[in-house]
C-alpha atoms as one frame of an Amber mdcrd trajectory, in Angstrom:
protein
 -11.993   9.005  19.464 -15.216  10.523  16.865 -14.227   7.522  14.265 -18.000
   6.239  13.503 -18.213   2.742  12.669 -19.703   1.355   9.376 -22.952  -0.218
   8.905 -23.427  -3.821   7.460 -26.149  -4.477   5.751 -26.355  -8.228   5.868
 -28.507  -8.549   8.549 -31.694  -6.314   6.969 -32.686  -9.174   4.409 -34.820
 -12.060   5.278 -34.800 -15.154   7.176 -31.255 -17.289   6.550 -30.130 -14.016
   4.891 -32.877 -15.046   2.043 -35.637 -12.709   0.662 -37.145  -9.427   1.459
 -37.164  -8.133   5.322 -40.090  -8.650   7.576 -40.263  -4.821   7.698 -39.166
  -3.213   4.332 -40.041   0.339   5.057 -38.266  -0.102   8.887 -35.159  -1.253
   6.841 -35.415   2.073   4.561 -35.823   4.416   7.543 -32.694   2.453   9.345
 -30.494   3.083   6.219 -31.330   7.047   6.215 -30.757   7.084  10.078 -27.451
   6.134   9.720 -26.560   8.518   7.038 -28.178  11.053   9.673 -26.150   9.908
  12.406 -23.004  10.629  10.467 -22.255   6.976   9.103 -20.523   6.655   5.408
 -19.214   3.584   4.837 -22.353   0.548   4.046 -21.112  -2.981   3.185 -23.353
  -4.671   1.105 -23.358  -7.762  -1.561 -25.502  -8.862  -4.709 -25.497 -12.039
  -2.985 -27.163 -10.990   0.596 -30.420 -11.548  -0.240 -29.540 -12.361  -3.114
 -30.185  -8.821  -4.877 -32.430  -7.891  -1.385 -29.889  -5.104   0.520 -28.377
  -3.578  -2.969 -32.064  -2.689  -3.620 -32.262  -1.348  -0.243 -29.405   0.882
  -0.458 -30.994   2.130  -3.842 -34.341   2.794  -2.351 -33.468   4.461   0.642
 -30.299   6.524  -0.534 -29.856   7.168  -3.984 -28.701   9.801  -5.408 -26.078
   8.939  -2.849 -24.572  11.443  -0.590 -20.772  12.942  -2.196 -18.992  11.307
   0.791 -20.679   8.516   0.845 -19.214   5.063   0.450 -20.551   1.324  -0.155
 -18.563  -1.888  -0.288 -19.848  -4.506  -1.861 -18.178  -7.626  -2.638 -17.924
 -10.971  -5.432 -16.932 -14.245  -5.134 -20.272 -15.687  -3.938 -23.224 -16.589
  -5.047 -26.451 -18.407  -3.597 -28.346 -21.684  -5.021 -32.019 -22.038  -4.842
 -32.073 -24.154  -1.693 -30.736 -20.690   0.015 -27.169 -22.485   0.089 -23.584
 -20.361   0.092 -21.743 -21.469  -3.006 -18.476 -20.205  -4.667 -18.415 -17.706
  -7.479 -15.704 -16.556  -8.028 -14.375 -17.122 -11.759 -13.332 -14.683 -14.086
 -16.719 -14.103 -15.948 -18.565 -15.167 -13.110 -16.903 -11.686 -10.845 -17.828
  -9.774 -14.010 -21.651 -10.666 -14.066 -21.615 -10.051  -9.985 -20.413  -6.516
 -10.738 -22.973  -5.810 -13.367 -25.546  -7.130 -10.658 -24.057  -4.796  -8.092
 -24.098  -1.722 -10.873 -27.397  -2.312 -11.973 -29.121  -2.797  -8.603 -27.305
   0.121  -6.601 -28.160   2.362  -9.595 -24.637   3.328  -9.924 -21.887   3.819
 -13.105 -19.093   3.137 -10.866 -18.684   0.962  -8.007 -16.868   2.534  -5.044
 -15.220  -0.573  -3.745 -15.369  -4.036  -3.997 -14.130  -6.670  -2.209 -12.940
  -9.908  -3.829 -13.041 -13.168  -1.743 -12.385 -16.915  -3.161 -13.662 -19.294
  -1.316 -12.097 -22.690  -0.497 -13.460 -24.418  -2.548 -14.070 -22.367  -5.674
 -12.509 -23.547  -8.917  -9.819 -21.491 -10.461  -7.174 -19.610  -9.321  -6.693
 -17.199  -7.099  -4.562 -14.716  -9.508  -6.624 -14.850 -12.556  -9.948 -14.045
 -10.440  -8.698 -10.952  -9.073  -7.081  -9.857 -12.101 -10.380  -9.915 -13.571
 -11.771  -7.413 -10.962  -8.632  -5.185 -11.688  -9.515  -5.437 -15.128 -12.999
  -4.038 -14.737 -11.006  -1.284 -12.620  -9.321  -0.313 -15.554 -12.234  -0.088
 -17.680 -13.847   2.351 -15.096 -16.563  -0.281 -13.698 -14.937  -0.223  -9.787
 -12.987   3.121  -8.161 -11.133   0.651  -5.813 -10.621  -3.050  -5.489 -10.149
  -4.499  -1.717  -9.946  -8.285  -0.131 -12.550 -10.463   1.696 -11.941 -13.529
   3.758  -8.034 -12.991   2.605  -5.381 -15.580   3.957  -1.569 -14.198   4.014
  -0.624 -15.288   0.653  -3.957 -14.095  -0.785  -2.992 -10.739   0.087   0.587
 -10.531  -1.332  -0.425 -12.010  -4.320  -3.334  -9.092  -5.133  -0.779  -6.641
  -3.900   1.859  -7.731  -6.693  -0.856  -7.218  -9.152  -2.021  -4.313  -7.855
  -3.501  -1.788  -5.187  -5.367  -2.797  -2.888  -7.837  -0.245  -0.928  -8.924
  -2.272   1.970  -9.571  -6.005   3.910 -12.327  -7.194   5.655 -11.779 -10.357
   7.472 -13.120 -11.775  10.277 -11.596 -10.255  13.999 -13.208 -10.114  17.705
 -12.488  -9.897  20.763 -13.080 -13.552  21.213 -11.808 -14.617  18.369  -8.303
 -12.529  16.773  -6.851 -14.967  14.580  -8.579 -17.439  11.814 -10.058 -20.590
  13.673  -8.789 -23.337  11.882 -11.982 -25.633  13.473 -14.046 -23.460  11.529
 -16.213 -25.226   8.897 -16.762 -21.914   6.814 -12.672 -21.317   6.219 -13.231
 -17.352   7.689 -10.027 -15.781   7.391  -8.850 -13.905  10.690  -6.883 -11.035
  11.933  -3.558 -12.087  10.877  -3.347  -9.635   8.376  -4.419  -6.579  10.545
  -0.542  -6.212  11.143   0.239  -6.054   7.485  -2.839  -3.713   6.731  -1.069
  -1.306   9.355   2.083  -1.854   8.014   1.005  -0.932   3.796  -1.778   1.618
   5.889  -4.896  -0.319   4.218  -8.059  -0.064   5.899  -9.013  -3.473   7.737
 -12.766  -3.968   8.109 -13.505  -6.761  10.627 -17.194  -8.786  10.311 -18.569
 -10.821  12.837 -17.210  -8.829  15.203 -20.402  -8.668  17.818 -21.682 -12.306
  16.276 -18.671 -13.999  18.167 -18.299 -11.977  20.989 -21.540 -11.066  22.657
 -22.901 -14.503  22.911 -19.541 -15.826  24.609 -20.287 -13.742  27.676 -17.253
 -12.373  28.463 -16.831 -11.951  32.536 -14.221  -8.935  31.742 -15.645  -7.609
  28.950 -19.442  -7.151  30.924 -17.556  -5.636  34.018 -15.917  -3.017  32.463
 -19.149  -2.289  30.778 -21.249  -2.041  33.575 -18.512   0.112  35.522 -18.701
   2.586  32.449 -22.248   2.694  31.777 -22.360   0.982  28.340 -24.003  -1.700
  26.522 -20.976  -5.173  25.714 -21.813  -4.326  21.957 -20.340  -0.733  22.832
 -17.916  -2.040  24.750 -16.742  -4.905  21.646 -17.115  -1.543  18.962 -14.972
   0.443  21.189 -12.335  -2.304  21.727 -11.858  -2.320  18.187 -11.632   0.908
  17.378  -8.707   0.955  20.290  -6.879  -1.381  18.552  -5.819   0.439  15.773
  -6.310   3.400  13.686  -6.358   1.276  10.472  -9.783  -0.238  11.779 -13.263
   0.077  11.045 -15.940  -1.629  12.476 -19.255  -2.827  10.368 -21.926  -3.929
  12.876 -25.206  -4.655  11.556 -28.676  -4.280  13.321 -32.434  -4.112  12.358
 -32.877  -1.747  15.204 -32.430   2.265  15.203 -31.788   2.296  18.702 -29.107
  -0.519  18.320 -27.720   1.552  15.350 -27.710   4.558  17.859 -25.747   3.286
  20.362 -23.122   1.480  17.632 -22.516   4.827  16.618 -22.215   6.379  20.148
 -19.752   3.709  20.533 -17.060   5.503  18.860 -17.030   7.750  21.629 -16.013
   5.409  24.227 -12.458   6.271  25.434 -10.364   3.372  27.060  -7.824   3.618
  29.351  -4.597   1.996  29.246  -5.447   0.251  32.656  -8.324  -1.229  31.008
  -7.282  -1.807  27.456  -4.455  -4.124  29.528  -7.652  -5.653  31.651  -9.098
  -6.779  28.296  -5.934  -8.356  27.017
């Protein structure tokens, strides 16, 4: 299978996600590597940063490629003291997709992603209507889900279409964690994605599998001559058609083999192995 996996940008801003990268023009040359390597899809936020990977994006990319696409998402926000806080509010998604306009130098927003967090005032309904809103007005192409529980997602799809999910799904860890402090929403919906044939974009997925050290997941690894982070992109991209993959690196040669991951072919005998 020649599906390449998405890049996520998170992880080319600062320290605690905060500020400019160590190595600003490494993190331009990554971006146009991965264009050259054939990836399309970037995930990005006006929070990560906050403002820091938008700008990248601009810098290194724009005028954008025809086929190129970039995610960004709205319903976050982050405080002075670097904290995570809720933003999700009518006017408040609004104002986070005239940030993301203004600092990926674009008219028109691709896709965006609307997640509420737990604890964010106001209701679930009303926020996303907002973003559909600024659909209609020509502002965002498509709308799609982050961090979306069950009901979440049949709510937006009564109200209208929705282009894609990404929630959090691993090999360690395929269903929401209810231990979690953070409330990340997990691969329960991947069935109903397949079902509607929406696009379900899984994060974390290296982040809470490759420090686990997985005994099975190393062995058949070794016996095919690839790195566990191939091995982890490849298992997902095996579990259904409907997926795409977003790992993040600072590291061309880590981007490299992410994308040589799609090439990985499993067999049944092992895709049963790794149950």
């Amino acid at each position: 299978m020649a599906r390449a996996p998405g890049y996520g940008t998170m992880r080319l801003t600062g320290e605690d996600f905060w500020g400019e990268p160590r190595d600003r023009p490494g993190a331009i040359a990554l971006l146009r590597k991965a264009v050259e390597l054939g990836v399309n899809f970037f995930d990005t936020a006006d929070f990560y940063g906050p403002g820091v990977t938008n700008r990248l994006l601009a810098e290194a990319l724009h005028p954008y490629p025809a086929d190129l696409i970039i995610a960004t998402k709205v319903g976050g926000t982050r405080g002075t003291d670097k904290s995570w806080l809720p933003y999700g509010k009518p006017a408040e998604v609004r104002r986070s997709v005239e940030n993301n306009l203004q600092e990926l130098k674009l008219e028109q927003l691709p896709l965006v992603h609307f997640g509420k967090a737990a604890n964010s005032p106001g209701g679930y309904e009303e926020s996303f209507a907002a973003l559909l809103a600024l659909q209609r007005e020509g502002k965002i192409l498509h709308v799609g889900l982050s961090n979306a529980t069950i009901e979440q997602f049949n709510t937006a799809r009564a109200l209208g279409k929705i282009a894609s999910v990404e929630n959090m799904y691993s090999y360690t860890q395929r269903v929401t964690d209810p231990n979690s402090p953070y409330g990340f929403q997990g691969g329960e919906l991947l069935p109903l994605c397949e079902e509607h044939r929406i696009p379900f974009i899984p994060f974390f997925s290296l982040q809470t599998s490759l420090p686990t050290g997985q005994r099975k997941l190393q062995e058949v690894a070794e016996a095919k001559g690839v790195t566990v982070a191939q091995l982890n992109l490849a298992w997902l991209l095996h579990q259904s058609a409907w997926i795409l993959p977003i790992p993040g690196t600072t590291s061309i040669q880590h981007l490299e083999e992410n994308v040589k991951a799609a090439n990985v072919s499993l067999s049944k005998e092992e895709l049963d192995f790794l149950a």
